[in-house]
N, C-alpha and C positions, 0 to 999 in steps of 0.2 A: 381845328380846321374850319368851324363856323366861324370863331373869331374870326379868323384871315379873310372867311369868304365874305364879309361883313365888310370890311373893310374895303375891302374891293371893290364890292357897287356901292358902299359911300365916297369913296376917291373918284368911281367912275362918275359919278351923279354931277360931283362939283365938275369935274370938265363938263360934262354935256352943257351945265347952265352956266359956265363961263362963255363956250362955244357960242351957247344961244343968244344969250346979250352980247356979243362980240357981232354976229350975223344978224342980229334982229329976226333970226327964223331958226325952226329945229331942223337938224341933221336925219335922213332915214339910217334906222338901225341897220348892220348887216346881220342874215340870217347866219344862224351857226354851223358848222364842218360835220358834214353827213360821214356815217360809214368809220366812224374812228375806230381804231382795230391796232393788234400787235403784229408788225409787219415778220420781225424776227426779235428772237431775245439768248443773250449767252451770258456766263455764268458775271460780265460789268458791264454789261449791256442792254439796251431795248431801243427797238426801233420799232418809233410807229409810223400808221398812215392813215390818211382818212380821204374822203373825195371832197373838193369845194364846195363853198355852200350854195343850195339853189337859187337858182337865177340867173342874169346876166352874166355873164363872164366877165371879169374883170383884171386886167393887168399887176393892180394894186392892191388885192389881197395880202395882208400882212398875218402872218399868224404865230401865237403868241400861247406857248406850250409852258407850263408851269408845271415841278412836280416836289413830292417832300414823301420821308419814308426815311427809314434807316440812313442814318445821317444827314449833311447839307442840306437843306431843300437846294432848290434851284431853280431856274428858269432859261427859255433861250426862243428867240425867235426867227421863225425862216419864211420864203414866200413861197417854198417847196409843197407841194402836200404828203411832206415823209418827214419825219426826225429820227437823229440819231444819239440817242442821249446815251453818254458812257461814263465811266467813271463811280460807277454804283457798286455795292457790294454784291456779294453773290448767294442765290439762296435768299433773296428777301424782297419783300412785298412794297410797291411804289404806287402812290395816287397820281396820275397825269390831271391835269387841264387843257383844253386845246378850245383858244376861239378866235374870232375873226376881228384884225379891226381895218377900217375903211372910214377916210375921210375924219379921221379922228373919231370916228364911233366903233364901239365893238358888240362882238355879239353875245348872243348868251355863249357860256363855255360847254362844252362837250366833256364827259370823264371815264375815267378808265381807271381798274387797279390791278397793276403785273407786275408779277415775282420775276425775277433775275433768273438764269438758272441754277443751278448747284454745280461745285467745281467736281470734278471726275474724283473717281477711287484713284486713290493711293496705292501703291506696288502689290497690282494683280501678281499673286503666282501660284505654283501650285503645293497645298502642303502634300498631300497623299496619293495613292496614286495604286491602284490592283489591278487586276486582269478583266475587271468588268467597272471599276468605280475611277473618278478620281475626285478630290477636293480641293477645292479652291479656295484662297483667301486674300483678303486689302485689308488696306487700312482706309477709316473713313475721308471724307471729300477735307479740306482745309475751310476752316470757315467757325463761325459756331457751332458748336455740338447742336445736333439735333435729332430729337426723339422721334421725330418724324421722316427718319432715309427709310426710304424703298429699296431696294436693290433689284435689280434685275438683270439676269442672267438667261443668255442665249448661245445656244452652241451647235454646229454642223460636221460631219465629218461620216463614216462608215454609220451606214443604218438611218433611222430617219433623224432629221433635226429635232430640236427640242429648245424649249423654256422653262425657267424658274423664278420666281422673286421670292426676297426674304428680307429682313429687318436686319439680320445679323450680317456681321463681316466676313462669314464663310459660309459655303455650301458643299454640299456633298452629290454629285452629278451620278447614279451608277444606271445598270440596265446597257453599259456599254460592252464593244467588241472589243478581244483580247487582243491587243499587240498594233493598235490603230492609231489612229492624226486623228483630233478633236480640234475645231474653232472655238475659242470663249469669245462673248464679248460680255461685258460688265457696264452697267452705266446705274445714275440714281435719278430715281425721280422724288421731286418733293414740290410742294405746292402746284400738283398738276405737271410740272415741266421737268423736263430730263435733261442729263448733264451729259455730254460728250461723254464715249464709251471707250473704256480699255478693254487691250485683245488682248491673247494669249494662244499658242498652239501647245497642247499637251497630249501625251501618247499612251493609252494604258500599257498595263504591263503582259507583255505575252505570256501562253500559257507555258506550263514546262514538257522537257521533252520527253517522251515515251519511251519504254522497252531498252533501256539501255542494256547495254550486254554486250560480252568480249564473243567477236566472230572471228577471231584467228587469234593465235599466241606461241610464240617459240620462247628458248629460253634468254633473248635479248628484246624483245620487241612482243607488244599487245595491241593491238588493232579491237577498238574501241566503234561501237554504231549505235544507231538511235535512230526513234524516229523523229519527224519534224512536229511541233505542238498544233495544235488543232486550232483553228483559223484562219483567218483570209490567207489567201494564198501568197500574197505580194504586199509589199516589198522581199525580196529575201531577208533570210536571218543571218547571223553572225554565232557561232557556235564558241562560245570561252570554254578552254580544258582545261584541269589543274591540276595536277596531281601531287601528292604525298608519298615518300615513301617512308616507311615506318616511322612517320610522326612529321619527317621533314619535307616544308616545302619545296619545292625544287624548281619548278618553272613554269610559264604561262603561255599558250599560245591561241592560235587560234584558226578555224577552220571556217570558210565562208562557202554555203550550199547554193545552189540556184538551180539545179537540177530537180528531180521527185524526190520525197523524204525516202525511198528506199534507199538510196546511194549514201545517206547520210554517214558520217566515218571517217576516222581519222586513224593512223597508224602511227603510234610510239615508239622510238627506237632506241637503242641505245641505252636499254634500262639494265638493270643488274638480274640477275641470274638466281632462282626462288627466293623473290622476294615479295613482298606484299605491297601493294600500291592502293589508295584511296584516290580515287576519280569523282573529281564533281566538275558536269554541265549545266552549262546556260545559255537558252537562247536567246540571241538581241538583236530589237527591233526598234529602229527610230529613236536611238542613244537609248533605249530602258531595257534593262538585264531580266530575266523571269528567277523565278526561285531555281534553286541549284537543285540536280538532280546525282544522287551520290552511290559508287560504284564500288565496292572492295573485293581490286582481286593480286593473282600472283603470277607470276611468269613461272614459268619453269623451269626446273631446275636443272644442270648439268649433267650431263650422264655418269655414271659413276666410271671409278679408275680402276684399272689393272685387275678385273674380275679372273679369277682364278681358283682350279682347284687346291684345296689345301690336303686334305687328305680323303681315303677312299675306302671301302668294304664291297662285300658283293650286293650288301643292301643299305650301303648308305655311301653319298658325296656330299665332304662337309666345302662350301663355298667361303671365298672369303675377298672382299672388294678394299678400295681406296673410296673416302667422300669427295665431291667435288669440292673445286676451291672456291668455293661460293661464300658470301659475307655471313650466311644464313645456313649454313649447312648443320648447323648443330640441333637445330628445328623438324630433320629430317626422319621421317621415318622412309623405313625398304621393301620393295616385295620383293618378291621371289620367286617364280615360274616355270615348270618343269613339265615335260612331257616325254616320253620314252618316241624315241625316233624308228628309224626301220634300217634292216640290215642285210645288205641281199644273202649274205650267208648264216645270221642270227636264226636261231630258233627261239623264238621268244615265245612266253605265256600269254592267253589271250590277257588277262588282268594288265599287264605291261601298258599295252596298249589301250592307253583312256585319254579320256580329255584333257586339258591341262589344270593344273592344282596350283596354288597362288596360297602363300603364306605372306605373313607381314613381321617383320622383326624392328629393332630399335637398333642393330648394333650392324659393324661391318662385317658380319659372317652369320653363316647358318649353314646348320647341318641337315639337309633332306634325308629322311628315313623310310623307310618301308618303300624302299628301289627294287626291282624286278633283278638279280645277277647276270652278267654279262650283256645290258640293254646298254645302248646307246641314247645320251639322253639331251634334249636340249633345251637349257639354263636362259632365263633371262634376268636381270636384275635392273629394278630401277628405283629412282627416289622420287620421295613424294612432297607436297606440302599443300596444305590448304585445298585437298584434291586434285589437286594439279602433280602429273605425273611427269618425268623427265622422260625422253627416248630411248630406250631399254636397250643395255649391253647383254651380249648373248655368248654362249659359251657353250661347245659340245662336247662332253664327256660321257666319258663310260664307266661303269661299276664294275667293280673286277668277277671274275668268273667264280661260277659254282667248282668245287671240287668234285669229280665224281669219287664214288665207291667202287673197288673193284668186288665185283660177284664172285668172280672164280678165275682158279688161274691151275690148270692140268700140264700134267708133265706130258707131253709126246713119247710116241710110242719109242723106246731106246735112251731116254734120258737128253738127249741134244736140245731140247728147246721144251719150250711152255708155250701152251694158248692161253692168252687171256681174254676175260670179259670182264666189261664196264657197264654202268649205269650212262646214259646219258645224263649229262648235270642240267639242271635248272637253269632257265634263259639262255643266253648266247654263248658259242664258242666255235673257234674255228679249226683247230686242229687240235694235235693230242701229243703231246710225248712219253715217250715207256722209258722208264729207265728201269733194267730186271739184274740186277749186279752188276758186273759193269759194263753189260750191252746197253747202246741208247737205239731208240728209233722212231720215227716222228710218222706220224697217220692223220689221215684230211677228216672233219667232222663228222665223215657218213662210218668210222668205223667203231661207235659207240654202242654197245649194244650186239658185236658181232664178235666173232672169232679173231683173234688177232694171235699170228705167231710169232715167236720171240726163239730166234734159233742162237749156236752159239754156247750154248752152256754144258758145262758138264751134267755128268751121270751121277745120279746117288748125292747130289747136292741139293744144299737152302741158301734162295736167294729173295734179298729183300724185292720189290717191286713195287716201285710209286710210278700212278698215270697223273701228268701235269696237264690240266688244261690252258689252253691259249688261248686269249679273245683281246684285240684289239692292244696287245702288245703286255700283258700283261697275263700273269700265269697263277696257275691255282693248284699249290699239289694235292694229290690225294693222303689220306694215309698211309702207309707202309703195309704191304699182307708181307706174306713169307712164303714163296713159290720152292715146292720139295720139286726134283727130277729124280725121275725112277728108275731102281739099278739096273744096269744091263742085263747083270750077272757074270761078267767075263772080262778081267784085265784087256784080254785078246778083245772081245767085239768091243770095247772102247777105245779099244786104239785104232783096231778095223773103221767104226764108226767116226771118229775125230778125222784119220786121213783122208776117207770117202766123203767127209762134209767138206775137208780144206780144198780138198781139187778144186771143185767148182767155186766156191767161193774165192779160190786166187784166180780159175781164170775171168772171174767175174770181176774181176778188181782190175785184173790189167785189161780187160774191155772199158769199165768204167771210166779209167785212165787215159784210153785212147778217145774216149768218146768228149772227156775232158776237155783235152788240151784244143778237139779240136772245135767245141762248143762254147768253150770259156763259161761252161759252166761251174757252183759249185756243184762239190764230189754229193753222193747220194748217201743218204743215212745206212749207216751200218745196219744189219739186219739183212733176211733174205729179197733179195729183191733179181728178177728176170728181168729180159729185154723180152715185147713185142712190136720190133720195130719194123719187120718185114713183111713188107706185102703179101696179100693172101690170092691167089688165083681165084678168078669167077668161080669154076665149077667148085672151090673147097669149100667159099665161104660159108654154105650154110651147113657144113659140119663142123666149122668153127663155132656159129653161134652155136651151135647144140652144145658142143663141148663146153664152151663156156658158161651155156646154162646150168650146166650142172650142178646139184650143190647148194642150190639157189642160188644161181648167179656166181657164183666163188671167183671162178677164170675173169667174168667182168668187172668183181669189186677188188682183185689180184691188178689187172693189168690201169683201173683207173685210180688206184691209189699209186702206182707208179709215176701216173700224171699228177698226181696231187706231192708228190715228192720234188719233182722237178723247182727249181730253185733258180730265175734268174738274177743276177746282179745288174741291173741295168736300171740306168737314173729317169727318175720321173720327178726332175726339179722343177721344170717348167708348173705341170700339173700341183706340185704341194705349195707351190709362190701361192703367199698370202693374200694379193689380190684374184685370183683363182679360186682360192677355197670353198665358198658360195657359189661357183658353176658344177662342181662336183655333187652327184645325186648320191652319191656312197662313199666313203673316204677311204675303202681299201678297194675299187674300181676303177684305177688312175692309169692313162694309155702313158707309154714310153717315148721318152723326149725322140728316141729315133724312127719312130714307127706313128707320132701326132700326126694327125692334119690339122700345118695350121694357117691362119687365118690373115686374111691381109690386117695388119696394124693400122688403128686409128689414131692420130697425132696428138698425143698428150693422151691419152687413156692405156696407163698399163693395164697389162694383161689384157688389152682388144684383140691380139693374136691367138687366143688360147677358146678351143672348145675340143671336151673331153669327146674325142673320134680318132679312131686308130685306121691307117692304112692295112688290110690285111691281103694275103700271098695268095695267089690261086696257081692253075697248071702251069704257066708261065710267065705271066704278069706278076710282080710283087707287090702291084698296087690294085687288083682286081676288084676290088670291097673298099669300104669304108665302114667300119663297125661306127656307131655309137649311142650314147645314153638315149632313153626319154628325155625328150625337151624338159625345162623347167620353167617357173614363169620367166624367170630372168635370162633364159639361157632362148626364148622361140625367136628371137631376131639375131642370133648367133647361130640357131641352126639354117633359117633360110641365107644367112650370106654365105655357109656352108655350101648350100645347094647350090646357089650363082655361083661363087667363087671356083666350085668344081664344075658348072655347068654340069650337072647330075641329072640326069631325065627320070632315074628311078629311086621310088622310094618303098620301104618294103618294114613295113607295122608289123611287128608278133605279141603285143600286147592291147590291152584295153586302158582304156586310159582310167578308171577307175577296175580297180579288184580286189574284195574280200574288205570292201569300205577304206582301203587306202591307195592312195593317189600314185598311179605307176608312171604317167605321161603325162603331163598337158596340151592339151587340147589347141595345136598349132595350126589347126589349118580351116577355113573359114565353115561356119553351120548352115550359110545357104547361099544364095546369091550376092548378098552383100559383101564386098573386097579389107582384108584385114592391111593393115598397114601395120609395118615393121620398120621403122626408118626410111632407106631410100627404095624399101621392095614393098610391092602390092601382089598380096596373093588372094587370085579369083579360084573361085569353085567352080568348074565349068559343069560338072556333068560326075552321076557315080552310077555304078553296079551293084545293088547290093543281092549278095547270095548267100548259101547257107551256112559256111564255114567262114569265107571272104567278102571284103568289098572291094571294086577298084574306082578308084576318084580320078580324074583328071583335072587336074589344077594350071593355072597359067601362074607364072611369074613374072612379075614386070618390075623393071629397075626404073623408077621415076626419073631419076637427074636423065640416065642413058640414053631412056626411053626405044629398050630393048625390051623382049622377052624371051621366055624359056620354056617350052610344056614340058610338063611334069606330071608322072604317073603313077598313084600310090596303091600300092598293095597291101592290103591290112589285115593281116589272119585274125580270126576274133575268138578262135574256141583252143586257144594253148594255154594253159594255165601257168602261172608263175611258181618258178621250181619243180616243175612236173613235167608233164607229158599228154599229146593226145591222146584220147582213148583209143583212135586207130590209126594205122600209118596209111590207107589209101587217102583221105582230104587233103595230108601232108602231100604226096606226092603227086596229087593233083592241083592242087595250088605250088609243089616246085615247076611243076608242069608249062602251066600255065605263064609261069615269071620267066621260066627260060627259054619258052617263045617269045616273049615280048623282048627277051633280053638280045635273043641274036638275031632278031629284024629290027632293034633299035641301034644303029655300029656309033651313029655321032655320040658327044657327050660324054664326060667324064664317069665315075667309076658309081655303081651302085651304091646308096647308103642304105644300111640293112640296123635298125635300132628296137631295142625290147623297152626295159626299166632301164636295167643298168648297162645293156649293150655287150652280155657277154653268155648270157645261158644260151634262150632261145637263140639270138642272134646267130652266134657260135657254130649251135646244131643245124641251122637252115646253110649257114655257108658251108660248112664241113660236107652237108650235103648235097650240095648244087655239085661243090668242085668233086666231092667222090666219084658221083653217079658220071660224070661226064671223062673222071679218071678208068672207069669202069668201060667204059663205051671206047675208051682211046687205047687203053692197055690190055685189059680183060682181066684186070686185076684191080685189088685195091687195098688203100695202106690207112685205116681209119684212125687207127692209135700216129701214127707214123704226123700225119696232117695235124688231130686234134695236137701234138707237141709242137708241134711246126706255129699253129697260131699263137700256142701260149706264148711263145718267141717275140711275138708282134704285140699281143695285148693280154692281162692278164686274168685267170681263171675262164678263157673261150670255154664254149661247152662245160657247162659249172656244175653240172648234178652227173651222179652216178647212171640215176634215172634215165637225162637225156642222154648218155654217151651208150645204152643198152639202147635206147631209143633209136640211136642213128645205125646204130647195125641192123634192126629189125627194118627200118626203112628201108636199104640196101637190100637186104636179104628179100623182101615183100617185092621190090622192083626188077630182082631176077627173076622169081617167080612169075613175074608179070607179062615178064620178059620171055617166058619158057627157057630159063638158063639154067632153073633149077628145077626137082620137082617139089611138092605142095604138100609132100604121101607122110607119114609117118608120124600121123595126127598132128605134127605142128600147125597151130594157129596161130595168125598173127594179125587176126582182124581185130582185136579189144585184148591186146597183151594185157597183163596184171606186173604192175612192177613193185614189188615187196621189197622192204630190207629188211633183213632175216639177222 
């Protein structure tokens, strides 16, 4: 460079003293280019500028730019005060000259030395990339390699901006927000000067989702939620589902949220029936996936098939099902579920009655053991897998009946007949049959444990004697005793005795015969059996009840086992239809398809016509009453369209809705001010009485579509106990009292509904004696046996206990008294009867 520069003012010198001898005078120098500077420079470029030299202004300043460096030197001159020198490499270091000439003189030169820039990074992108970091990488600038790139690195996006530089072709950016937009720019500096910058936009990766877990499942369909991952609120995310089922993939879709992460959720359909499925999420934000969040579960499995009994003992029911037809069913394990139900005519042990018990098996059957005899019992079976339960098939059966032991079996006095006595047998049973040689004869369940005659037989005879119990269709004999009859003593008083039995017994046959034909009923069990079918005059009646107290009761447990013999044929198809069966509270408590109230039909729903309520007969009306059940949950929007449908103003409670810790009624009518809805009826509580025996409620009913209503007046005896009796018959007859006033100043409106548990004991006895007492005041008579047969006609087992049918004659009798019809004298008391079965 000195050489050159040598050169230069040896060239210049010889002009100047050419010039001078040429003019005979010297030239004035020009001064040199103030302010020389780099105006701009890129990676083949540099541009410089400087200001003129001082002094006058001149037109013809020429100036005269030289430079040399990495490759060509060069030169170029302009009259501009700017140059644009291009064609240079990049990244490399250049000596400028810049000076003045004028007049063929030039000035001293001016210098400078500027790098080029460096050409940009090479393919910015991203290699990596997490939920707080990402990194980035290029390839270096084109040019020579050099040990000397800077890199720098600057980026904006969520949270604050930021900077980096580094030597290396990558960096690692973290301290970032999960599931965000990031700006890169990238550029190099070297020799002081920076080369144009490459962008990039890159998105960390969101966080993953929370709480996954199945919020609904049947056995086609799992509904699947989550929460949303934790960070900025915005953009929404993109939810990817996967699932597997047992190994295989199946299908991919996709669920997009924008609402709050609690709604988050998707529902699968269409999937198989217990099977197992593996779910994995992920949420996605600004094209990047989060880690997968992974799920394993099972749908549910199909209910099992054709649950049925197989076989039966008094203390055990062996079960036995079908699997479903599930891909997976072989994976199945069973439970099993058992609970002893209730029986309005069962006598069951309190141990019977317990909570429920739950076995598990591996196979399509089981046998439940240590069962209560004669308990009705209800079964449920389901399948299981991976804790997931199917919807349980249910199944009500009963265990067959205890046999009793007969205690003792006495010849009567003359040889004609045996009394026998029984053990009552363990758990449930409903009636009894004697067969004592070859008399048969059939007794209702209150005669266990009592005197039982058996006429008919010879004198000075041995006869076998089995008592069969019954319970829910199914019989239990006892053993065999051997019942002797004891000798007359006299060929004569046996034939005297046989004739003197035949009379009555044949005119008792051709009575039963006429009574037959014209009742269509069946004929009555062999054995001795009387009519009391004739009304009793006011003034006799309470020598009747005496008489028939005699004995303990004998005359009253003589004439209601008469009623317990009575036998009708009459179909209750409607009542055992299968869609039915579930409205029924007891399943030997079924009204008579000709005696139902029923029900306006809802279009496409069998059996909407169907609740268990019988019309029952009064003085002259045959539709006077309406007996029926305690509601059930399923059955309280079938009793209020009961009560519209018959526009019923009265309602008349004789149970509690819980007693003795099991559930008699449900609870149909509203607990305070607030309106229960039932479909198209709202029933309000307006107002109650409550007193010490009774409450009375006033209720409104409103038909919503109609927008009608109906008041309604309920009557609720609270102190009668189930299969019993009150302790005394005045609360009784001041709560009938009470109802038959309100009943003959109420004339609109259909027929009373009068409802217990099962809608036949108490019920029964409260109608028996409404209609007596008012038969009583009309005729001066009354026909108690006469009427309780007359209901059984209509609905079956009315007036169901020995108890209440003693019960309603002491009513009667306590209201002549009351009445001064009878007198009170002869120490009879009838204020806290005792009612014993002996």
């Amino acid at each position: 460079m000195k050489r050159t520069r040598g050169s230069l003012e040896a060239w210049g010198s010889l002009v100047l003293l050419a010039l001078c001898s040429w003019t005979g005078s010297w030239a004035t120098v020009p001064k040199p280019v103030r302010n020389l500077s780099v105006k701009d420079q890129t990676n083949s470029s540099i541009t410089l500028g400087w200001t003129e030299p001082d002094g006058t202004a001149s037109q013809h300043y020429l100036y005269r730019i030289q430079w040399e460096g990495t490759g060509t030197p060069g030169n170029k001159s302009t009259d501009n005060t700017s140059v644009l020198v291009d064609g240079l490499q990049p990244g490399s270091w250049y000596q400028f000259a810049v000076w003045v000439e004028l007049n063929g003189t030039r000035s001293s030169q001016e210098t400078c030395n500027v790098s080029t820039a460096p050409n940009r990074v090479m393919d910015l992108h991203k290699e990596a990339q997490t939920n707080s970091s990402i990194t980035l990488g290029w390839t270096e600038p084109d040019g020579t390699a050099s040990q000397h790139y800077l890199y720098r690195i600057q980026w904006e996006g969520t949270g604050t901006p930021g900077n980096k530089s580094t030597d290396n072709t990558s960096v690692l950016v973290d301290g970032l927000q999960p599931g965000s937009w990031y700006q890169f720019a990238v550029w190099v500096e070297l020799n002081g000067t920076r080369s144009s910058q490459e962008t990039c936009n890159v998105s960390t990766v969101p966080n993953v989702v929370t709480s996954l877990r199945i919020q609904n499942r049947t056995n086609s369909s799992l509904t699947l939620s989550w929460t949303a991952p934790v960070g900025p609120d915005h953009p929404s995310y993109t939810y990817w589902v996967s699932w597997v089922i047992e190994g295989t993939m199946v299908i991919n879709t996709q669920d997009t949220r924008v609402s709050n992460t609690s709604d988050t959720r998707i529902t699968l359909e269409q999937l198989e029936a217990g099977s197992l499925y593996t779910f994995t999420v992920q949420a996605e934000r600004n094209g990047v996936s989060s880690d997968i969040r992974t799920l394993t579960e099972a749908t549910a499995p199909n209910r099992v098939m054709d649950l049925h009994k197989e076989a039966q003992t008094n203390s055990s029911i062996t079960l036995r099902w079908k699997s479903p037809t599930d891909p997976h069913s072989q994976a199945y394990t069973y439970w099993v579920q058992w609970a002893a139900g209730e029986h309005p005519q069962g006598d069951h042990d309190p141990r019977g009655h317990q909570a429920n018990q739950t076995r598990e098996t591996n196979h399509t059957y089981y046998e439940v053991q240590a069962l209560e005899p004669g308990t009705l019992y209800n079964f449920s079976v389901w399948a299981e897998r991976s804790n997931v339960a199917s919807s349980a098939q249910g199944l009500l059966e009963s265990t067959a009946p205890s046999p009793v032991t007969i205690t003792s079996c006495i010849s009567i006095s003359g040889g004609h007949g045996v009394v026998l006595n029984w053990s009552c047998p363990r758990g449930g049973y409903e009636a009894f049959e004697l067969q004592v040689g070859g008399q048969q004869d059939s007794q209702n369940r209150l005669s266990c444990e009592k005197r039982v005659s058996v006429w008919g037989l010879w004198p000075a005879q041995s006869y076998p004697a089995i008592i069969t119990t019954i319970w829910d269709g199914m019989r239990a004999p006892s053993a065999s005793v051997t019942c002797r009859t004891e000798n007359s003593g006299a060929i004569v008083g046996a034939i005297v005795g046989v004739t003197l039995f035949l009379i009555p017994v044949g005119l008792l046959i051709f009575f039963l015969k006429k009574r037959h034909e014209k009742s269509q009923r069946e004929p009555a069990p062999r054995g001795l059996v009387f009519s009391f079918s004739e009304d009793i005059l006011a003034e006799d009646f309470a020598d009747h009840v005496r008489k028939n107290e005699k004995d303990s009761n004998f005359g009253f447990e003589e004439e209601y086992q008469q009623l317990a013999l009575e036998t009708y044929s009459q179909s209750q198809t409607v009542a055992l239809a299968p869609e039915n069966s579930a409205k029924n509270r007891y399943r030997n408590v079924l009204p008579y398809d000709w005696s139902r109230v029923p029900l306006k039909a809802i279009q496409e729903e069998p059996g909407s016509d169907y609740i268990n309520a019988s019309f029952m007969p009064g003085l002259e009306n045959p539709q006077e009453f309406i007996a029926t059940q305690g509601p059930l949950p399923q059955t309280v929007g079938d009793f209020w369209r009961l009560v519209w449908e018959q526009q019923s103003r009265t309602l008349v409670m004789l149970t509690n809705c819980v007693e003795s810790g099991q559930v008699k009624c449900e609870h149909y009518w509203p607990l305070d001010a607030k309106p229960c809805t039932h479909g198209h009826l709202q029933v309000t509580l307006e107002g109650e009485e409550v007193l010490e025996d009774w409450t009375v409620r006033d209720l409104t009913l409103q038909h919503m579509q109609e927008q009608k209503t109906l008041p309604v007046r309920q009557f609720h005896y609270m102190t009668w106990p189930d299969h019993g009796v009150p302790h005394s018959t005045d609360p009784m007859l001041a709560f009938r009292k009470v109802l038959r006033q309100w009943l003959d100043q109420t004339t609109e409106g259909g027929p009373p509904i009068v409802h217990c548990s099962a809608g036949v004991g108490r019920t029964g006895t409260l109608i028996a004696l409404d209609i007596l007492l008012r038969q009583l005041d009309r005729d001066q008579r009354v026909g108690p046996f006469s009427y309780v047969q007359k209901m059984r006609e209509s609905r079956p087992l009315m007036v169901q206990t020995e108890a209440q049918y003693v019960f309603l004659h002491h009513c009667i009798l306590r209201f002549l008294q009351q009445s001064s019809r009878v007198p009170t004298d002869n120490g009879v008391a009838y204020e806290n009867p005792l009612y014993e079965n002996v």
